[in-house]
C-alpha positions in Angstrom: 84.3 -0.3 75.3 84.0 3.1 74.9 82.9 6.5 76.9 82.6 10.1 76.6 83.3 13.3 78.1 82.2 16.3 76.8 83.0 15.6 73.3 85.7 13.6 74.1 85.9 9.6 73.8 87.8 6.9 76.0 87.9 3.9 74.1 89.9 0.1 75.1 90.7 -2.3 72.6 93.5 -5.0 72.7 95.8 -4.7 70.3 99.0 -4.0 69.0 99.8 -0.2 69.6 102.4 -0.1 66.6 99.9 -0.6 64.4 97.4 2.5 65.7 96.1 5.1 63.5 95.9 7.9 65.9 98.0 11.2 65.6 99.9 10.2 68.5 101.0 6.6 70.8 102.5 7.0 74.1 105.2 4.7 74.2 105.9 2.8 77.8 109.8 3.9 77.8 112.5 4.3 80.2 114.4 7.3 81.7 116.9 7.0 79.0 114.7 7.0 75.5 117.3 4.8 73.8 114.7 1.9 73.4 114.0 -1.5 75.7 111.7 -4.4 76.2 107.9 -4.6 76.0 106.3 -1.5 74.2 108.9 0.5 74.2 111.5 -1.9 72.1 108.5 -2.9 70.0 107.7 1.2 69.1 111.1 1.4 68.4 111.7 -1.8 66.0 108.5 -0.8 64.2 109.3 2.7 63.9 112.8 2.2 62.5 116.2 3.5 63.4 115.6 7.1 62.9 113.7 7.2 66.1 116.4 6.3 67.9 118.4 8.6 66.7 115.8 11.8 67.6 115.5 10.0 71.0 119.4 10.0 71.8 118.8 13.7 71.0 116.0 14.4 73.7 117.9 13.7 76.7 116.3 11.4 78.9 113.0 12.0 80.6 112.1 11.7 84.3 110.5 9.3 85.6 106.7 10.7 85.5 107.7 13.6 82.5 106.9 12.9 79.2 108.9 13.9 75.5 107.4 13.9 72.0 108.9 12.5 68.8 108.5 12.0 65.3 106.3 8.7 64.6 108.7 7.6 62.0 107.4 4.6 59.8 104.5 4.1 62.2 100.6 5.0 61.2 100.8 7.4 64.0 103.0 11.0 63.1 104.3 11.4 66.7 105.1 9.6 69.9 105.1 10.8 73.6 107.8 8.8 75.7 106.3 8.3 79.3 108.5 7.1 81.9 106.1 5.4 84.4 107.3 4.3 87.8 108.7 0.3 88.8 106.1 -0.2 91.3 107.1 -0.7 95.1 104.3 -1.5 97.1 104.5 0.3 100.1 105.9 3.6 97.8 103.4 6.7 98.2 104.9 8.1 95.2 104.2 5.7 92.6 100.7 6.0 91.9 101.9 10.0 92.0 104.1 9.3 89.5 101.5 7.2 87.1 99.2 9.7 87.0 101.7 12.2 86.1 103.5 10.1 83.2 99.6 10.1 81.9 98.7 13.9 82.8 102.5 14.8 81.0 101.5 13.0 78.0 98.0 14.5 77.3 99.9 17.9 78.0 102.6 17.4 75.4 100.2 15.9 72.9 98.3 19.3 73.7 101.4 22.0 73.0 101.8 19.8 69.8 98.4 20.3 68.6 97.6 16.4 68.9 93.9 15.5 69.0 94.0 11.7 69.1 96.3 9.9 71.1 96.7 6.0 72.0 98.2 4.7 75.2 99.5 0.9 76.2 99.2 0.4 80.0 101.9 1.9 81.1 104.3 0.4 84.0 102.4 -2.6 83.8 104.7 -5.3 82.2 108.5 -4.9 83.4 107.5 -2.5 85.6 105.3 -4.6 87.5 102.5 -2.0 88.3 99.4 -4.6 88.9 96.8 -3.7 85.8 94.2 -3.8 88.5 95.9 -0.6 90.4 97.3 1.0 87.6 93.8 1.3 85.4 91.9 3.4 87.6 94.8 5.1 87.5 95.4 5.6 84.1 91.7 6.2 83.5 90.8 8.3 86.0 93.9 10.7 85.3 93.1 10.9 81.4 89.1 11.9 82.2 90.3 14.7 84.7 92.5 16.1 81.8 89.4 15.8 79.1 87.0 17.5 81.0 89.2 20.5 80.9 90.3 20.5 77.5 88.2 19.5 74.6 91.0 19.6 71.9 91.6 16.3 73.0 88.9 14.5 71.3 90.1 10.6 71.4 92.4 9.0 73.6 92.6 5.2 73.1 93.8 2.2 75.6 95.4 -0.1 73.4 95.9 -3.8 75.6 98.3 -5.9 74.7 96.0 -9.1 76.0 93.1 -10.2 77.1 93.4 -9.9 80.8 94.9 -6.1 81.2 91.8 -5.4 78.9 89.5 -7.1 81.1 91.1 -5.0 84.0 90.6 -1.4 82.1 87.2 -2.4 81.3 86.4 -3.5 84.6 88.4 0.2 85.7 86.2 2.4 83.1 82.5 0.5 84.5 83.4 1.8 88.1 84.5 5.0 86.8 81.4 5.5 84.7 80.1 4.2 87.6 80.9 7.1 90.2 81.5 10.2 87.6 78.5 11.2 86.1 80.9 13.5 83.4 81.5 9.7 82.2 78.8 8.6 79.9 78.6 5.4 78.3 78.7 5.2 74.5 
């Protein structure tokens, strides 16, 4: 599924986020940027052990900040460390902080010049964000950014499986839905 704003596009696809070709992948990781479970041990395995050792250099990120890195042996040349939220249910902060580990990305990738960038959904495995909160979310945050900066011109939702993909998609038809800056492809 795919969108646009201005010139920019919002595309979904499941897959594996290693493997994308865009100029930049956000990478699902903890305060500490040493590495972990889910995405963020899979980004580091695939990108090898140099990554690691730039990320040891960075120190830490907060939880809704975001860091860039070199992309290593990966397709993509960089990659933006997000540190989303655990989710609590009754926390008022957590969908705050969501939208800011998404907003923090897009505003690295843009003081790095970075024009195509590919997200997982963040703070939904470990974490234990629900996909059906966290994709409005996560979609909704990312077409506020593009419609005020077109040097963004892709930004990708890579799913790991069928059912968060069905829960972005289902996210991106109501949002297409109610924003009329949102236009189908």
């Amino acid at each position: 599924m795919r969108v646009h704003i201005n010139q920019a596009a919002i595309e979904l696809v499941q897959g594996d986020i290693t493997e994308q070709d865009t100029q930049a992948i956000v990478n699902a990781a903890n305060t500490t940027l040493l590495g972990g479970g889910g995405v963020d041990g899979a980004i580091h395995r695939a990108a090898g052990p140099r990554l690691l050792r730039e990320t040891s250099t960075l120190g830490g990120c907060a939880t809704g900040d975001a860091k860039i890195s070199g992309g290593y042996r990966l397709k993509a040349d960089h990659v933006i460390h997000a540190v989303g939220p655990v989710y609590r249910k009754d926390d008022p902060d957590v969908a705050r902080l969501l939208a800011s580990a998404h907003r923090r990305s897009l505003e690295v990738a843009l003081e790095h010049g970075v024009s195509t960038v590919a997200f997982p959904a963040i703070s939904t495995g470990v974490y234990g964000y629900p996909l059906h909160e966290a994709a409005p979310i996560a979609l909704g945050t990312t077409a506020d950014f593009l419609r005020d900066h077109p040097q963004i011109t892709l930004v990708r939702f890579v799913l790991f499986d069928q059912r968060a993909l069905a829960a972005f998609e289902a996210a991106l038809a109501d949002l297409s839905r109610s924003d009329p800056n949102v236009q189908p492809d």
